[in-house]
MARGUTOR-933187 format. One record per residue: residue in one letter; residue number from 1; chain; x, y, z of N, C-alpha, C, O in turn. Coordinates in nm, 2 decimals, always signed. Layout:
REM MARGUTOR-933187
 res   n chain    n.x    n.y    n.z   ca.x   ca.y   ca.z    c.x    c.y    c.z    o.x    o.y    o.z
   A NUM     A      X      Y      Z      X      Y      Z      X      Y      Z      X      Y      Z
...
***
This chain:
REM MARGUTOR-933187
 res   n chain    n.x    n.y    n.z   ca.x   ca.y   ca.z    c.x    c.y    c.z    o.x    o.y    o.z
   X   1     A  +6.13  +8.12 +10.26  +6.20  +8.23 +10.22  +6.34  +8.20 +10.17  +6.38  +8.26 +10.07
   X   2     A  +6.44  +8.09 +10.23  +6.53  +8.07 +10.21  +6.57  +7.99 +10.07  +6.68  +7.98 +10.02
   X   3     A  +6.46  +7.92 +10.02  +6.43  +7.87  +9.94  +6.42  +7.97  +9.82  +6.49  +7.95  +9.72
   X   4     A  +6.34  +8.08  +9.84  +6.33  +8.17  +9.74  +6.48  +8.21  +9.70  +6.53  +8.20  +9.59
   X   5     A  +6.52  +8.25  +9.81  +6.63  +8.34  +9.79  +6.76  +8.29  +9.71  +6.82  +8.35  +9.62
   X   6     A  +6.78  +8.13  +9.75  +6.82  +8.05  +9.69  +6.77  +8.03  +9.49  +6.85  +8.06  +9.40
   X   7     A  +6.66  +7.99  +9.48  +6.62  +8.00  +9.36  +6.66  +8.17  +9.28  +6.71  +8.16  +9.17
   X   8     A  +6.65  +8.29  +9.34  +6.71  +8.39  +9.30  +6.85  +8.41  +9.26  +6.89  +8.49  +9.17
   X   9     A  +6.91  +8.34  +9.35  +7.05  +8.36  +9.31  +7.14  +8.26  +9.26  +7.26  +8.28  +9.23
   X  10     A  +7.07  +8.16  +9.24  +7.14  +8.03  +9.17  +7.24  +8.05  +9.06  +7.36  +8.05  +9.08
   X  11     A  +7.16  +8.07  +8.92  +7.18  +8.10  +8.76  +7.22  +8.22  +8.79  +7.33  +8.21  +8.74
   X  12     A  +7.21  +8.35  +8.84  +7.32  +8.49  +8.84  +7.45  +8.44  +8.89  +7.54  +8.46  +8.81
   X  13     A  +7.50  +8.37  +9.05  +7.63  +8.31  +9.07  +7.69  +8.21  +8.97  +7.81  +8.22  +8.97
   X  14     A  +7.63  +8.13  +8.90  +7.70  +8.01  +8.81  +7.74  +8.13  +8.70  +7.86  +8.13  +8.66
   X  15     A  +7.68  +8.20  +8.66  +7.68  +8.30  +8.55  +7.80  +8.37  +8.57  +7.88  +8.41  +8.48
   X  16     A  +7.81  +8.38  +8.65  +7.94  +8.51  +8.71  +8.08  +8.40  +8.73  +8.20  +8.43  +8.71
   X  17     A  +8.03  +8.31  +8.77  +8.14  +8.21  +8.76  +8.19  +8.12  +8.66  +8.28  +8.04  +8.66
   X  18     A  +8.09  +8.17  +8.55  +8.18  +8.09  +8.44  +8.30  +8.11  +8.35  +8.35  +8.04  +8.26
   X  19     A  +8.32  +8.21  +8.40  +8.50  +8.22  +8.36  +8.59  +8.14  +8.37  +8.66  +8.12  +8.27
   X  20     A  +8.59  +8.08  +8.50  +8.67  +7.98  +8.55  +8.57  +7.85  +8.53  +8.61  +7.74  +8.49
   X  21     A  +8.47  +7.86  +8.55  +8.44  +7.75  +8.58  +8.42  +7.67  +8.42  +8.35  +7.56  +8.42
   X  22     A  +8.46  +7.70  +8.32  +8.42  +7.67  +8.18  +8.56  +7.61  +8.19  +8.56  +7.53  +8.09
   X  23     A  +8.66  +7.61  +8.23  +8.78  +7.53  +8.20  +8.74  +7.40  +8.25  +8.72  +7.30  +8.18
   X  24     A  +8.72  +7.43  +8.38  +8.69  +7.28  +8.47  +8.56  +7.18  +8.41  +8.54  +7.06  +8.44
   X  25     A  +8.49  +7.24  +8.33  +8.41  +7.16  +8.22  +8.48  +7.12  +8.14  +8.51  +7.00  +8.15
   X  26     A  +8.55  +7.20  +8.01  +8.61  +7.12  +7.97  +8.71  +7.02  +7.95  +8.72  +6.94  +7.86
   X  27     A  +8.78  +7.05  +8.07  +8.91  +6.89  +8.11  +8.79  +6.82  +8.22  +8.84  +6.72  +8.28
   X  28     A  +8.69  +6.84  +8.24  +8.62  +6.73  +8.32  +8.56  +6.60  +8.20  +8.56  +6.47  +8.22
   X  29     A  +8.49  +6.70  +8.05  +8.42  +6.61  +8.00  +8.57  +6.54  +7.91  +8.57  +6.44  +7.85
   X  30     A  +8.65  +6.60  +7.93  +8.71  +6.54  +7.80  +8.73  +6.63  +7.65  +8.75  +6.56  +7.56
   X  31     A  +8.72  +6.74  +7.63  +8.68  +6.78  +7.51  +8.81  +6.95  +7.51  +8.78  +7.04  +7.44
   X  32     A  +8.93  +6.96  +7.57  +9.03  +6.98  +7.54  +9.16  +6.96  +7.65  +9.14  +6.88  +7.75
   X  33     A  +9.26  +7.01  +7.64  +9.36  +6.98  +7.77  +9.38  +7.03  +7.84  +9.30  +7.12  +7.82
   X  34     A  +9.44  +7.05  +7.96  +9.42  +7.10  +8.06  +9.54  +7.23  +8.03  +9.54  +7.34  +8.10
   X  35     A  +9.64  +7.19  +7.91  +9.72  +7.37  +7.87  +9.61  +7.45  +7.82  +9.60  +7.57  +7.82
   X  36     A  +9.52  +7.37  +7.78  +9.40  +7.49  +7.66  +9.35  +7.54  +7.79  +9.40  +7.64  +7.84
   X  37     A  +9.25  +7.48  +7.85  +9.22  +7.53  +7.99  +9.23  +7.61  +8.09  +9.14  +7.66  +8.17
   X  38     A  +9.37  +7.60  +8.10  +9.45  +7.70  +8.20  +9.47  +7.80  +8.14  +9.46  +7.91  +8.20
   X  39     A  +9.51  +7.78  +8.01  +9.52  +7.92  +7.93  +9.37  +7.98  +7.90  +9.37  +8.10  +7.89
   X  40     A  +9.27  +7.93  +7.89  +9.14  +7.97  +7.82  +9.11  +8.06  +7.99  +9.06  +8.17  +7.98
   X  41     A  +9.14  +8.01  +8.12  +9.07  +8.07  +8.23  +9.16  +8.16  +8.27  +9.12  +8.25  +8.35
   X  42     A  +9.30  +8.17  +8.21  +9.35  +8.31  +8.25  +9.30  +8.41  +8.14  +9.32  +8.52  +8.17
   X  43     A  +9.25  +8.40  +8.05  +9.21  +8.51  +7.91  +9.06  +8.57  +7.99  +9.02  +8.68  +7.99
   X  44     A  +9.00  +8.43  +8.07  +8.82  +8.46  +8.04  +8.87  +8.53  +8.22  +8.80  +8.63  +8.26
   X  45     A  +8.96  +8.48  +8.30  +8.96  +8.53  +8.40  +9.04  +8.71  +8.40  +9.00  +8.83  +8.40
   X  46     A  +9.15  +8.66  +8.38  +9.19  +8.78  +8.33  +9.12  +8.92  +8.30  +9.10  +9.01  +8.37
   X  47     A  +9.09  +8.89  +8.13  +9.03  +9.01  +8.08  +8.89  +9.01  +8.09  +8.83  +9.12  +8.07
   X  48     A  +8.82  +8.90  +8.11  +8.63  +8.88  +8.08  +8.57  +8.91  +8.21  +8.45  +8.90  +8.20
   X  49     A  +8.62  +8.93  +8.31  +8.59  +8.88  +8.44  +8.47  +8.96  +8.49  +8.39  +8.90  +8.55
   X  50     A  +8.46  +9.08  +8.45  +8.43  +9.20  +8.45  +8.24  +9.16  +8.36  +8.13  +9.15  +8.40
   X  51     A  +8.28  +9.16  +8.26  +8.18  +9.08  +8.16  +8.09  +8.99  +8.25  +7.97  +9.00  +8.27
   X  52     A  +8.20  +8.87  +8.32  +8.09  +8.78  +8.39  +8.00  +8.87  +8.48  +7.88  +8.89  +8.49
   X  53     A  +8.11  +8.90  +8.55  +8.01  +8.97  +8.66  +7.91  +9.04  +8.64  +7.82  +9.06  +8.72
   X  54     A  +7.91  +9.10  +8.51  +7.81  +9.21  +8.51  +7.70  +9.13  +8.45  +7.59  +9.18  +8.45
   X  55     A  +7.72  +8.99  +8.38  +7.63  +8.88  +8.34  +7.56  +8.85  +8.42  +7.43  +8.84  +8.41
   X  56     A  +7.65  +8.83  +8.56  +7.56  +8.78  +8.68  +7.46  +8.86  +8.76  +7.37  +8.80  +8.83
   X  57     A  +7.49  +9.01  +8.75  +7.46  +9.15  +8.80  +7.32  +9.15  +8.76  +7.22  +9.14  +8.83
   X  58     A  +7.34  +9.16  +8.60  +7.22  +9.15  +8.52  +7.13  +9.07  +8.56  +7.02  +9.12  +8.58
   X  59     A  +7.14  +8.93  +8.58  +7.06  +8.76  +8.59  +7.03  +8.81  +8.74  +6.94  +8.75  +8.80
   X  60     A  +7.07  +8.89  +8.79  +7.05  +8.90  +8.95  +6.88  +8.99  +8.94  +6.77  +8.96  +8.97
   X  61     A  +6.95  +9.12  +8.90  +6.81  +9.16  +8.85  +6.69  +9.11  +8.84  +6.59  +9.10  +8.92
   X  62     A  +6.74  +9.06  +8.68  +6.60  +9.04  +8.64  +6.53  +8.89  +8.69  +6.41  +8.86  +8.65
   X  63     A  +6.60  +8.79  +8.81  +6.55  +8.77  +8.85  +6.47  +8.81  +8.97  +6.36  +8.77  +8.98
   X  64     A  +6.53  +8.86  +9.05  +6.43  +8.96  +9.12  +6.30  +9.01  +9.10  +6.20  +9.02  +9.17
   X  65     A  +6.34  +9.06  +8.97  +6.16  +9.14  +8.90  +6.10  +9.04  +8.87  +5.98  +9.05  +8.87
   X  66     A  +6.14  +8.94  +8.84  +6.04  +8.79  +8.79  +5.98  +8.75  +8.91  +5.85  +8.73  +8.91
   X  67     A  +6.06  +8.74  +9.02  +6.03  +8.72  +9.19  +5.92  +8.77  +9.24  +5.82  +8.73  +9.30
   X  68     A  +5.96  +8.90  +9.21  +5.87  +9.00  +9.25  +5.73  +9.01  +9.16  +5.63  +9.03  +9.23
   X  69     A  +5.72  +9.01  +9.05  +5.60  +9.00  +8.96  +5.53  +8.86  +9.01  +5.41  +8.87  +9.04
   X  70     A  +5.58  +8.74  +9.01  +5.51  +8.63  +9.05  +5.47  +8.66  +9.21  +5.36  +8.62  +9.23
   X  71     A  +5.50  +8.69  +9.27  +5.44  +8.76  +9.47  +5.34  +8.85  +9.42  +5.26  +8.88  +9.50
   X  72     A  +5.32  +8.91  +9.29  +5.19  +9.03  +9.27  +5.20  +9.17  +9.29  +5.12  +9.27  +9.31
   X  73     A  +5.36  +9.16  +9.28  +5.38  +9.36  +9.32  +5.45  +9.36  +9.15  +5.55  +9.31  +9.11
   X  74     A  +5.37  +9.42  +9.08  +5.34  +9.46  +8.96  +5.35  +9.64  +8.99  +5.40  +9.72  +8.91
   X  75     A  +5.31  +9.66  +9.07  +5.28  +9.82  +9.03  +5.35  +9.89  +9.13  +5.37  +9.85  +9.25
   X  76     A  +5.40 +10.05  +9.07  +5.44 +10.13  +9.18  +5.35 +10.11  +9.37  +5.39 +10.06  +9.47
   X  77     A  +5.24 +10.15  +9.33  +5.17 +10.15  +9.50  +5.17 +10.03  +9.55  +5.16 +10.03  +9.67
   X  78     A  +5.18  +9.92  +9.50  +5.19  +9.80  +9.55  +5.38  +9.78  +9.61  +5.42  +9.72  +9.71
   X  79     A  +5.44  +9.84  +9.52  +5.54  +9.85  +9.56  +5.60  +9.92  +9.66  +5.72  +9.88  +9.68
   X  80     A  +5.54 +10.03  +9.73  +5.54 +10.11  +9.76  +5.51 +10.07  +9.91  +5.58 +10.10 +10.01
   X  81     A  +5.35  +9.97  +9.91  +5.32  +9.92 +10.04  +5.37  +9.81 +10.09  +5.35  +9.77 +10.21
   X  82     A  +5.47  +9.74 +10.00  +5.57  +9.60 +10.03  +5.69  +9.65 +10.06  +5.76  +9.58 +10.13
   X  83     A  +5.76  +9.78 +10.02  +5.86  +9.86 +10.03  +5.96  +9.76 +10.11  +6.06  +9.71 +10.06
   X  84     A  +5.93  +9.74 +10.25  +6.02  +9.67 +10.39  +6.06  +9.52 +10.34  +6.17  +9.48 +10.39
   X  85     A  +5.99  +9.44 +10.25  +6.00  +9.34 +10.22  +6.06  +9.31 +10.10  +6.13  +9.20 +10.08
   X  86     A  +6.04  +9.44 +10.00  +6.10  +9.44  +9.92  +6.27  +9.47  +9.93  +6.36  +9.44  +9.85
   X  87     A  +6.27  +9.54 +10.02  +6.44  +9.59 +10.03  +6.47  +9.49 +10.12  +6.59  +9.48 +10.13
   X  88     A  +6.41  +9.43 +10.18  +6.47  +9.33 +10.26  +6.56  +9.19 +10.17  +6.67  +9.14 +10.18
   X  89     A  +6.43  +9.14 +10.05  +6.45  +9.07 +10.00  +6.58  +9.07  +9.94  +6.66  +8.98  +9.94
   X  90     A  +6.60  +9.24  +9.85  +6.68  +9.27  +9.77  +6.84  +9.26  +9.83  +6.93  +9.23  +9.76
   X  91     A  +6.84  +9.29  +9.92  +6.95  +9.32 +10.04  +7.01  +9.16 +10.06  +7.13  +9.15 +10.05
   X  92     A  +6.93  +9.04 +10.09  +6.97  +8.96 +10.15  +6.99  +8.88 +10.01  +7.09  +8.82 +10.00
   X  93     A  +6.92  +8.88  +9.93  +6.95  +8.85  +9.78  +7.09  +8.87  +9.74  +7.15  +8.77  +9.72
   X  94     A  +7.16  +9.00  +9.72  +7.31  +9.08  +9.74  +7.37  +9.00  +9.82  +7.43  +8.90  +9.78
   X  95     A  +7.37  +9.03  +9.92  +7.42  +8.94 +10.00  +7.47  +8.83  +9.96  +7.59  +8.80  +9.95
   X  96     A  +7.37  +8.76  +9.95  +7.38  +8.57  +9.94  +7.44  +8.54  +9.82  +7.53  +8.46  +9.82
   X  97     A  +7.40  +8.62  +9.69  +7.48  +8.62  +9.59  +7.67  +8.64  +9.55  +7.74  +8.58  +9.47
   X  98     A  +7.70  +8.75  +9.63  +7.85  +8.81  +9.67  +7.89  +8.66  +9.74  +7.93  +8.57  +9.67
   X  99     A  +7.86  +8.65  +9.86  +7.87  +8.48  +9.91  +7.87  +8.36  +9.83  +7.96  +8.28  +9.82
   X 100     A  +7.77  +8.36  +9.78  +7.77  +8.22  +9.64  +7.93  +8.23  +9.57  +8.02  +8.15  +9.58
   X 101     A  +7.92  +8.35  +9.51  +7.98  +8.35  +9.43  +8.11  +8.38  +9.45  +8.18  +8.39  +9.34
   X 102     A  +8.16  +8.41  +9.53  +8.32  +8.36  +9.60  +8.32  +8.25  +9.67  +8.44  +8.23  +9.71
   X 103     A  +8.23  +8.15  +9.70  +8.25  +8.09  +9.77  +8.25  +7.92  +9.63  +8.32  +7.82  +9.64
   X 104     A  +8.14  +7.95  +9.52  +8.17  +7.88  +9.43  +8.29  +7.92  +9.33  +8.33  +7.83  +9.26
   X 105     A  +8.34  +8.04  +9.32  +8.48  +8.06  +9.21  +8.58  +8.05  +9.33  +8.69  +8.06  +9.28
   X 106     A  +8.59  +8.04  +9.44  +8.73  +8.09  +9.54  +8.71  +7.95  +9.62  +8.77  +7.94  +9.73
   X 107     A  +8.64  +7.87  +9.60  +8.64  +7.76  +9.67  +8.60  +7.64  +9.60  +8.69  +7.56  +9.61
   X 108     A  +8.50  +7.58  +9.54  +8.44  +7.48  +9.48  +8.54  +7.46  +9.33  +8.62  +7.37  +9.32
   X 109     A  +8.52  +7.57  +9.22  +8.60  +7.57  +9.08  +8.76  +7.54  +9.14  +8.84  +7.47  +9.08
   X 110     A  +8.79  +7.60  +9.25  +8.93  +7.63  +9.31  +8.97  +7.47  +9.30  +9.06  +7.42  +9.22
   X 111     A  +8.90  +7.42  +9.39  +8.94  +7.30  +9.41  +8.96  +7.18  +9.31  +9.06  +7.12  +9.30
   X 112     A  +8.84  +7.17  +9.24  +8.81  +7.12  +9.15  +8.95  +7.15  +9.03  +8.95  +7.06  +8.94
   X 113     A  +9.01  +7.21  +9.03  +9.13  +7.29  +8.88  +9.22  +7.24  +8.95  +9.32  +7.22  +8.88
   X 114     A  +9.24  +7.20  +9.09  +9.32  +7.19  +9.15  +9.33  +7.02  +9.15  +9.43  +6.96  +9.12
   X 115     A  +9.21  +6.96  +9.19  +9.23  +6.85  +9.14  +9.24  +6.76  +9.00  +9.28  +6.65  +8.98
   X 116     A  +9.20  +6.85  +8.90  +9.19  +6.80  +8.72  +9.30  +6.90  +8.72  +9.29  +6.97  +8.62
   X 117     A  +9.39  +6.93  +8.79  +9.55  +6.98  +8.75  +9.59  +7.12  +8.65  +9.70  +7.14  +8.60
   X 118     A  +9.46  +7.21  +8.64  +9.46  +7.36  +8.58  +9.54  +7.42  +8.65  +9.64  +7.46  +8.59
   X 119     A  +9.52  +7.43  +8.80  +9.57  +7.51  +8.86  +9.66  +7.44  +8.96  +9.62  +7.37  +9.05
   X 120     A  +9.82  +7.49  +8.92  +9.88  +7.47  +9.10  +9.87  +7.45  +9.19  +9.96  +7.45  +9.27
***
């Protein structure tokens, strides 16, 4: 289960995190400076932020329904009789996701800008 839940929320948190985390790519590979960078993550953090998240909102979704369609609840009555498992899934999915994703932009990217010198 944990495994699933994991594979569900992976690509929706990096998604939501790439505001910031697209600086720390590019002063990682090499391919602008760390002024372009710091300035590119206050614009995407700033004003886009909103955007990601709702990027990640979305990817959260529709992975869910992919999740869900591969387990074989395709249909309202089927959905209907999984109901407990289904909101359970969905719930701890939220969850885990809100978690990921402060825990990868407010901790992991944090660090990381902190050590390639974006951020203070």
């Amino acid at each position: 289960m944990w495994k699933d839940i994991l594979k569900i929320t992976g690509l929706p948190v990096i998604a939501a995190s790439l505001c910031c985390f697209s600086s720390v790519v590019i002063v990682f590979f090499g391919l602008g400076s760390v002024s372009f960078a710091a300035s590119l993550a206050n614009t995407l953090y700033g004003t886009y932020k909103w955007v990601f998240r709702g990027v990640g909102l979305l990817l959260l979704g529709v992975s869910l329904v992919l999740y869900f369609r591969q387990k074989g609840i395709c249909t309202v009555d089927e959905a209907r009789r999984k109901r407990t498992m289904i909101f359970n899934t969905i719930l701890l999915s939220a969850i885990i996701a809100i978690l990921g994703y402060f825990f990868f932009l407010y901790v992991v990217v944090e660090y990381l800008g902190i050590l390639l010198g974006i951020w203070g």
